[in-house]
C-alpha positions in Angstrom: 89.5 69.5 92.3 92.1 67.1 93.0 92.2 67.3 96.7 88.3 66.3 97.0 89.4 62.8 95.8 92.0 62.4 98.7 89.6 63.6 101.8 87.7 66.8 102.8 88.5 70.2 101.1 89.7 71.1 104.2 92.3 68.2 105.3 95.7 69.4 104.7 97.7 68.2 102.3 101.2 66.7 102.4 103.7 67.6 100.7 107.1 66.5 102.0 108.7 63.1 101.4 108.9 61.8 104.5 105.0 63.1 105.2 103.8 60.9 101.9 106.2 58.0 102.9 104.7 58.1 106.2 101.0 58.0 105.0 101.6 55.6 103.1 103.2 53.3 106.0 100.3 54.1 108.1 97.9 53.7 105.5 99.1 50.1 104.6 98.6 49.0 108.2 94.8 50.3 107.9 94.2 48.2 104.6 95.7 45.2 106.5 93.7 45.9 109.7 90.5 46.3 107.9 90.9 43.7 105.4 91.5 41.6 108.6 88.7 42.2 109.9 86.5 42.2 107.0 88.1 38.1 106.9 86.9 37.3 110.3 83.2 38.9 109.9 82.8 37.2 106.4 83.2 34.2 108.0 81.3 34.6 111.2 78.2 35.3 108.8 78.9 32.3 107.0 78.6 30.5 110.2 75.7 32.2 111.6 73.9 31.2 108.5 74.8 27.3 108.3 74.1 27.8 112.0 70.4 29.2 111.5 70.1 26.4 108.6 71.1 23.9 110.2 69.2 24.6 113.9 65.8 25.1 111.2 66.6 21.6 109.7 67.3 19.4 112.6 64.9 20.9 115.0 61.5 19.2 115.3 58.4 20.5 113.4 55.9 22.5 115.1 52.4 20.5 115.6 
């Protein structure tokens, strides 16, 4: 079943032009969000790790 592949059985689907050309719009704005987004946390867990290696490195050994 086709419709399974585009959300829930029971979304409804659009069939009009201007319906399509409006998800589409909308749905481009979600990729850039999240992609965004997914840009900024990659490289906040970069940082907490060189962070976390770098406070383990410098910090003086335990007696």
């Amino acid at each position: 079943m086709v419709s399974a592949v585009h959300g829930r059985p029971t979304d409804r689907q659009t069939l009009g032009a201007v319906q399509i050309l409006r998800y589409e719009r909308d749905r481009a704005r979600t990729v850039l969000r999240m992609t965004n987004w997914a840009r900024w946390t990659g490289l906040l867990g970069v940082l907490a790790v060189t962070s976390a290696v770098l406070i383990t490195w410098i910090a003086p050994p335990a007696p």
